[in-house]
N, C-alpha and C positions, 0 to 999 in steps of 0.2 A: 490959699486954696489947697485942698485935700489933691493928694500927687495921686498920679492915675496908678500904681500897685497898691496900693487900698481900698480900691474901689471893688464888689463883689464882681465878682464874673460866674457870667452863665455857661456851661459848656453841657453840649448837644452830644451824645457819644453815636447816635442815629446818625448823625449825619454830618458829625468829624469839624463843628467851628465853635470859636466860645465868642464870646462877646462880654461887652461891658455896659456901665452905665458913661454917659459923656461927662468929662471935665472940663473945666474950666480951659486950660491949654489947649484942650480939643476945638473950643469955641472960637478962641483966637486965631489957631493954626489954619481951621478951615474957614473962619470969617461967618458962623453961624451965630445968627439970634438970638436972644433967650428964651424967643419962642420956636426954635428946633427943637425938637422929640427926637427919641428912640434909641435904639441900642447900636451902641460900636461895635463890628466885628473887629475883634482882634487877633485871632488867630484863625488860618482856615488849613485844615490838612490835605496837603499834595496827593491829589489821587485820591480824596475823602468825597464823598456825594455832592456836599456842599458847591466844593470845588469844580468837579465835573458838571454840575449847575449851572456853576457861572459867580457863585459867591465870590468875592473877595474881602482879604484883609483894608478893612481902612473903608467899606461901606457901611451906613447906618442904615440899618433896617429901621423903617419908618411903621410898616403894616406887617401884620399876618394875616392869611388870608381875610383880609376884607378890616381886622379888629388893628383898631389905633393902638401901636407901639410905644408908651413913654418914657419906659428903660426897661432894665433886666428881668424885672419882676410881670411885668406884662409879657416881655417875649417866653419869660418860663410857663409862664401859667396859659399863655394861647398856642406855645410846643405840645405844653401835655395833655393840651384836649386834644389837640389834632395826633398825637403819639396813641390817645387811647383809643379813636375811632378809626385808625392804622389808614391815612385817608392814601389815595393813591397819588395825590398834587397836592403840593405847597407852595400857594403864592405870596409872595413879599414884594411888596414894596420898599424898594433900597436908594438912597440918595449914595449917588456916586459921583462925587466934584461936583457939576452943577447942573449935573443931569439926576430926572428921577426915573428909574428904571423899573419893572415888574421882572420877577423871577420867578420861575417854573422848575418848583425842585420834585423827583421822583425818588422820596425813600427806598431803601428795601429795608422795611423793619424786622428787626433781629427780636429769633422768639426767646422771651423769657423763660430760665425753667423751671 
């Protein structure tokens, strides 16, 4: 199996978490399927938006608002639509142990110059 530091990571600098695609050890660890989807959060910064949200390290974000999560490449690409219409809520769907949770995250997006 392909070891979890090779795996691409996505990181969110809006709103301070990165995430990954799931491995194989992730699959074992937490007793998930093959048919589990979505992105591993891996890191969340203390006092980062994420965080004050309610994110944590070690949940799989499953959705964004509403659009099905299958790894890193979907959570980046349904970030940057919702990054370019600066929305005021971000809902996710996150599997955390063996509950599935909805998150209410409130960006303050940072202006580009």
């Amino acid at each position: 199996p392909k070891p979890e530091k090779e795996f691409k990571i996505y990181e969110n600098f809006d709103l301070e978490f990165k995430a990954r695609d799931i491995s194989y050890f992730d699959r074992i660890r937490n007793r998930w399927g093959p048919d589990e989807t979505g992105a591993l959060v891996s890191q969340v910064e203390r006092g980062g938006w994420a965080a004050v949200d309610g994110l944590s390290e070690g949940d799989l974000i499953q959705e964004v608002d509403g659009r099905k999560v299958a790894g890193t490449r979907d959570l980046e690409s349904g970030m940057k639509a919702i990054a370019e219409k600066k929305s005021r809520h971000i809902v996710l769907l996150v599997k955390r142990g063996i509950h599935n949770v909805f998150l209410e995250l409130e960006p303050a997006w940072k202006e580009k110059p």
